[in-house]
C-alpha positions as CSV (number, residue, x, y, z in Angstrom):
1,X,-24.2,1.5,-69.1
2,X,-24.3,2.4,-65.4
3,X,-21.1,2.5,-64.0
4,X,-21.9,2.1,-60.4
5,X,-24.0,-1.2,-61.2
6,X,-24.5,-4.0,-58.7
7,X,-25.9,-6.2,-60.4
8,X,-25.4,-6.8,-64.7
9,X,-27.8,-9.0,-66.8
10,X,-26.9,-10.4,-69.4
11,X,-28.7,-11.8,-72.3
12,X,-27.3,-13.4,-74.9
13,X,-29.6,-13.0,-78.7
14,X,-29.7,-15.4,-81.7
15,X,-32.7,-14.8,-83.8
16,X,-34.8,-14.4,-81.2
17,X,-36.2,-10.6,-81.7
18,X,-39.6,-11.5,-80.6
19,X,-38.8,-12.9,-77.1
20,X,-35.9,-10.6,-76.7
21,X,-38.2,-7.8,-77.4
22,X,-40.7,-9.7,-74.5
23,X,-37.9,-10.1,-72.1
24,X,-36.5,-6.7,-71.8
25,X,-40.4,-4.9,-72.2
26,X,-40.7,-7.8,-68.6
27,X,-37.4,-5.8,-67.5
28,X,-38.2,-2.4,-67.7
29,X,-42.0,-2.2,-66.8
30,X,-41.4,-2.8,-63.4
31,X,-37.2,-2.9,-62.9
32,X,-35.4,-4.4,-60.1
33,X,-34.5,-1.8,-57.4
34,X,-31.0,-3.4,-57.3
35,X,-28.7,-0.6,-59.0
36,X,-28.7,-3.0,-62.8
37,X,-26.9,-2.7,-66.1
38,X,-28.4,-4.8,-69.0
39,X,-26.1,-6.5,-71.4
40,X,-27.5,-7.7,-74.6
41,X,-24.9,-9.7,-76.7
42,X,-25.7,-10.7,-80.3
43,X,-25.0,-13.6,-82.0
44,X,-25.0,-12.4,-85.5
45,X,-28.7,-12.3,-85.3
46,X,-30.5,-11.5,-88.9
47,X,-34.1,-11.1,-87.6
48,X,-33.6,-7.0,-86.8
49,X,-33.1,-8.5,-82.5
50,X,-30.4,-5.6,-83.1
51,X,-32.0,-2.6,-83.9
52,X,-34.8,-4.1,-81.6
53,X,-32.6,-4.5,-78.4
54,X,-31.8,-0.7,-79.4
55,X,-34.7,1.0,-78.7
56,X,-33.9,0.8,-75.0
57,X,-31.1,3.5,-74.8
58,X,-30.1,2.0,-71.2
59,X,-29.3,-1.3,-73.0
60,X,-25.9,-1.9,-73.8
61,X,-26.0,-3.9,-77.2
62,X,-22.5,-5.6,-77.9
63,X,-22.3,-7.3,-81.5
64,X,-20.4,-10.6,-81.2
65,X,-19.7,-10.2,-85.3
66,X,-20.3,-14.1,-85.6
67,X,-22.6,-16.7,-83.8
68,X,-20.0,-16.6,-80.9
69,X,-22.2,-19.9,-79.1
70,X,-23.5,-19.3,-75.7
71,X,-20.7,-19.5,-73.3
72,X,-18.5,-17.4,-75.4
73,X,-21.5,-14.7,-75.8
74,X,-21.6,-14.5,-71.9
75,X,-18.2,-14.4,-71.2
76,X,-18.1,-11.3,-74.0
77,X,-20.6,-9.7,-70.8
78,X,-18.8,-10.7,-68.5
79,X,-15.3,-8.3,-69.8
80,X,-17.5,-5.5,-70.6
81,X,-19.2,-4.9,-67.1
82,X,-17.5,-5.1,-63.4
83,X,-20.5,-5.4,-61.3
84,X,-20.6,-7.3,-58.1
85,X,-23.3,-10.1,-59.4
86,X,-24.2,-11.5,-62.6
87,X,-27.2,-12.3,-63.4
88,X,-27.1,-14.9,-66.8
89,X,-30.8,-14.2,-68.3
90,X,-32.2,-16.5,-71.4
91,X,-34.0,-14.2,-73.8
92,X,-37.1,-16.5,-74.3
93,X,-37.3,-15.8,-70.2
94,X,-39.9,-13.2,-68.7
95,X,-39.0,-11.6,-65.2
96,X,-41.8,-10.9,-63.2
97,X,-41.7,-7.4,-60.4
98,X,-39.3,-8.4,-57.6
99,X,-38.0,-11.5,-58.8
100,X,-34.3,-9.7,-59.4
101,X,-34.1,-8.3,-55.7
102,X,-35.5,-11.0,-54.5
103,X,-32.9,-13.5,-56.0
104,X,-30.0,-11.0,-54.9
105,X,-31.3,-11.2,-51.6
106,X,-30.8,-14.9,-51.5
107,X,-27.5,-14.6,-52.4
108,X,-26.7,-11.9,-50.3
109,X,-28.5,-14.0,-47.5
110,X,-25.5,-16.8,-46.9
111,X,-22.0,-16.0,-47.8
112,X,-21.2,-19.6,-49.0
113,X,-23.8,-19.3,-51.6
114,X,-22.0,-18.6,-55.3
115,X,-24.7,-19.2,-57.6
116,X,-28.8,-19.1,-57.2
117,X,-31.6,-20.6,-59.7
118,X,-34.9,-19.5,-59.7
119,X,-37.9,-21.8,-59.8
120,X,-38.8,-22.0,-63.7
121,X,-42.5,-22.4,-65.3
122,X,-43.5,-22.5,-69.1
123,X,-45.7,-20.0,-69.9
124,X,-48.8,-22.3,-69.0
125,X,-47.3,-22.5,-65.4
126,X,-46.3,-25.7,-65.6
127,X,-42.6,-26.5,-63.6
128,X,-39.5,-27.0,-65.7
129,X,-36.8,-29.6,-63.6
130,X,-34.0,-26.7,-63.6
131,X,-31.7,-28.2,-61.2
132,X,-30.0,-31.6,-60.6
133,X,-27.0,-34.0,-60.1
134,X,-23.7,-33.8,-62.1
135,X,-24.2,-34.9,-65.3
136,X,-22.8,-39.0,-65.9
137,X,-24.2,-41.3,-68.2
138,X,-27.1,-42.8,-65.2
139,X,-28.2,-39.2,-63.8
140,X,-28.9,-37.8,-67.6
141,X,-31.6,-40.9,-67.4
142,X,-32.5,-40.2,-64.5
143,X,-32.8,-36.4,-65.5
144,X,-34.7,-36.9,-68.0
145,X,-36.8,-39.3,-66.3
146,X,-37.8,-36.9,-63.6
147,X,-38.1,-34.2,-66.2
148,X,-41.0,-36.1,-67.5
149,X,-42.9,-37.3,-64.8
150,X,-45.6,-35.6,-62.6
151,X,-43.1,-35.9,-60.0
152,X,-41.3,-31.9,-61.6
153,X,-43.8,-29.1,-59.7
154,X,-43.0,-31.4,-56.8
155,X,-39.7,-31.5,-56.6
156,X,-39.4,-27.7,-57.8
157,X,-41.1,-26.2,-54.7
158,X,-38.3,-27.2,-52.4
159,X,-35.2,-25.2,-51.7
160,X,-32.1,-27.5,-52.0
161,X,-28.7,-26.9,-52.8
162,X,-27.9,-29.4,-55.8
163,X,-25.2,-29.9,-58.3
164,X,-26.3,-27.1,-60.8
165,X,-29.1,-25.1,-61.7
166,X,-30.1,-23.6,-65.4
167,X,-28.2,-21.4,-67.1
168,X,-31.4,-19.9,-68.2
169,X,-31.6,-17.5,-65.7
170,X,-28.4,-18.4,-63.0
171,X,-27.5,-15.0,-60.4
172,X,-23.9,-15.6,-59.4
173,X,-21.4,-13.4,-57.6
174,X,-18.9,-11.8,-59.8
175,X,-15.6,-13.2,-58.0
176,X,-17.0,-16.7,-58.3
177,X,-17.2,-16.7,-61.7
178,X,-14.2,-14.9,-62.7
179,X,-12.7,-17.7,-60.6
180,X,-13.1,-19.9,-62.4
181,X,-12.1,-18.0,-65.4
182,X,-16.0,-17.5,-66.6
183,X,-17.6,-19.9,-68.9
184,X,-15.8,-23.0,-71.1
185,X,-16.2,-21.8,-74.3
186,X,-15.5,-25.2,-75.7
187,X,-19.5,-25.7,-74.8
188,X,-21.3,-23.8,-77.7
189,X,-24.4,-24.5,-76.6
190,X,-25.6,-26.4,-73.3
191,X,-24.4,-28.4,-70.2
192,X,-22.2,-25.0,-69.8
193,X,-24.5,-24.1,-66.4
194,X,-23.7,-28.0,-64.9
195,X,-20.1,-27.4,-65.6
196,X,-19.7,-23.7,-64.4
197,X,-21.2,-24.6,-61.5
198,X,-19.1,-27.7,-61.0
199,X,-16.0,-25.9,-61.4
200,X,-17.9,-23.2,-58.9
201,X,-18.7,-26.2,-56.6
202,X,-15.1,-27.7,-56.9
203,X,-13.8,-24.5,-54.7
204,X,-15.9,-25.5,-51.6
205,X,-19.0,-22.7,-52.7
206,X,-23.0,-23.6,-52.9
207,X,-24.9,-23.9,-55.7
208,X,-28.5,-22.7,-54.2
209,X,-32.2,-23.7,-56.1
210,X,-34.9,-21.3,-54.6
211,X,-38.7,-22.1,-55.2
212,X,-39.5,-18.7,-53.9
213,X,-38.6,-17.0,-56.9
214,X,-40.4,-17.8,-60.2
215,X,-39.6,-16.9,-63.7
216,X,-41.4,-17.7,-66.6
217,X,-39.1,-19.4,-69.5
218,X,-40.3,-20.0,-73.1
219,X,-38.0,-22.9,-73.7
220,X,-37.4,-23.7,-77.0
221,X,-37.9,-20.8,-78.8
222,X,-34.5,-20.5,-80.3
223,X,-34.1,-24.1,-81.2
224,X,-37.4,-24.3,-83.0
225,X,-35.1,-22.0,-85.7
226,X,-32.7,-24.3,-86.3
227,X,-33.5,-27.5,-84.8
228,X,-31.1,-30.0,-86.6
229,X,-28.2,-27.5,-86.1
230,X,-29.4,-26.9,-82.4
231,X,-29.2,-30.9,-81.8
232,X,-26.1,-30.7,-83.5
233,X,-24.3,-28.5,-81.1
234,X,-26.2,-30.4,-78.4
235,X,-24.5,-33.2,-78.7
236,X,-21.2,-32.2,-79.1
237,X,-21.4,-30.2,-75.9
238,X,-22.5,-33.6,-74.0
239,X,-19.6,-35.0,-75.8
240,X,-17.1,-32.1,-74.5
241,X,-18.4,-32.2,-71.4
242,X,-18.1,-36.2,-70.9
243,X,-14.4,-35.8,-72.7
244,X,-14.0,-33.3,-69.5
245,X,-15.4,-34.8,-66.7
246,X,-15.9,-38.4,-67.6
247,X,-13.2,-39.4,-70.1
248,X,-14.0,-43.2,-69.5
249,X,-17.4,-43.1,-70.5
250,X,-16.5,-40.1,-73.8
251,X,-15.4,-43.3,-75.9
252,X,-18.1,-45.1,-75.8
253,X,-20.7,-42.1,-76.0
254,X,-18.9,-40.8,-79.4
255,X,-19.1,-44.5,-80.8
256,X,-23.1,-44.3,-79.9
257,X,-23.5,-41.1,-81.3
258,X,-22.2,-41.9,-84.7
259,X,-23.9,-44.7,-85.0
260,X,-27.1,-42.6,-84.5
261,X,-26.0,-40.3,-86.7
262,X,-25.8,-37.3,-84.3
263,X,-22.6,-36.5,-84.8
C-alpha cells in the first residue's frame, strides 16, 4: 500500500469477481494522478474475487473472514489506511480517465464540502437518481417516484447540495468521516450513505452532487446473487434506520413489514 497516499479507494467484494475484476482493470488502465491506495475488502467471497483482486500487486486485499455487511467492510478500510480522502467505490462501478482527480478537485474546491457524489449512468447511459432528501416515510415515495420517471437525466445534470448522495461511489474527506466515528455498522446493507451523510451534515458540512463527473455503475449485480437475502437485509436496514431517525414512524413500518412478510 502507498504510504504517502492522498487519496484511498475502497471497494468492498461479495461474489462479485466479474465486476470487481472490471472495476479495478477501469482503475489501472488509465489511474488517477492523485497519489491513490486501493483497498479491496472481502466479504467471504467464494467465486475466486480473492485470488482475482490479487493479481494487482498494488492492491491491498484485506479478508473480512465472514460477510462483514457493507458498512462494517468499509469501516475495515477505513483502520487500515490514513489518507487524507476516501473515496467509497461499488465494485459493479467503472471509473472512467480523470473522473478521480476531477472529483478531488471538487472537494478540494470549497472547504465546507465533506462528501462529493458523482453523476451515475447504467451502462446503457441512462441516469441513476443518486442523490436526494433524508429518508422519512413521504420522500422514499417521492424517491422512488422520481427514480422512475423521465424526469432522472434531468434532475441529475444539475449540481446541488442535497441530503445525501450514493454510497456507490461517495469521495469524502478523511476527518469528516472519522468524525463521525465512520459508518453505522448496524446498516448491513443500504441507507448507510443517507445516514453517514446525515450525521456528516448534522456537524454544519455539505453534502455536494456534481453532474460534471460521471461514472458508470452496474447496479444490481450483487443482488441478482442472492436476491431474497439481499431484500432481506434491505429491509432491516430501512427498519434501523427509521428506529434511528424516525422512531415514531419504526412502529408502524415493522407492523407493515411483517405483514408483508419482509421481515
Amino acid at each position: 500500500m502507498t504510504a504517502t497516499a492522498d487519496l484511498s479507494i475502497i471497494i468492498v467484494s461479495h461474489n462479485t469477481r466479474a465486476d470487481l475484476v472490471r472495476c479495478l482493470e477501469a482503475l489501472h488502465s488509465e489511474p488517477p494522478r492523485t497519489r491513490h491506495a486501493i483497498v479491496v475488502v472481502d466479504n467471504q467471497s467464494t467465486d475466486g474475487s480473492v485470488d482475482a483482486a490479487r493479481r494487482w500487486p498494488n492492491v491491498h486485499v484485506i479478508e473480512a473472514g465472514s460477510n462483514a455487511g457493507f458498512s462494517r467492510a468499509n469501516n475495515i478500510g477505513l483502520r487500515a489506511t490514513s489518507s487524507t480522502n476516501v473515496l467509497l467505490l461499488n465494485s459493479d462501478a467503472i471509473v472512467p480517465s480523470g473522473a478521480i482527480d476531477r472529483l478531488v478537485a471538487e472537494l478540494d474546491r470549497d472547504p465546507d464540502v465533506a462528501v462529493v457524489g458523482p453523476r451515475l449512468v447504467d451502462g446503457s447511459g441512462r441516469a441513476e437518481l443518486s442523490f436526494g432528501r433524508m429518508i422519512g416515510p413521504l420522500n422514499e415515495f417521492r424517491q422512488k417516484r422520481l427514480a422512475a420517471s423521465p424526469a432522472v437525466d434531468r434532475l441529475s445534470r444539475q449540481r446541488r447540495y442535497p441530503d445525501w448522495v450514493s454510497g456507490a461511489c461517495l469521495l469524502a474527506r478523511r476527518t469528516d468521516v472519522e468524525a463521525v466515528g465512520g459508518l453505522d455498522e448496524r446498516f448491513f446493507m443500504y441507507t448507510e450513505d443517507v445516514d453517514l451523510c446525515a450525521a456528516i451534515r448534522a456537524r454544519g458540512r455539505k453534502i455536494l452532487f456534481t453532474p460534471d463527473v460521471e461514472i458508470v455503475h452496474l447496479r444490481g449485480r450483487s443482488a441478482a446473487t442472492a436476491p431474497v437475502a439481499t431484500n432481506q437485509a434491505y429491509r432491516r436496514s430501512q427498519l434501523a434506520f427509521y428506529e434511528k431517525h424516525h422512531p415514531y414512524w419504526a412502529p408502524l413500518l415493522e407492523i407493515y413489514l411483517r405483514i408483508r412478510g419482509q421481515l
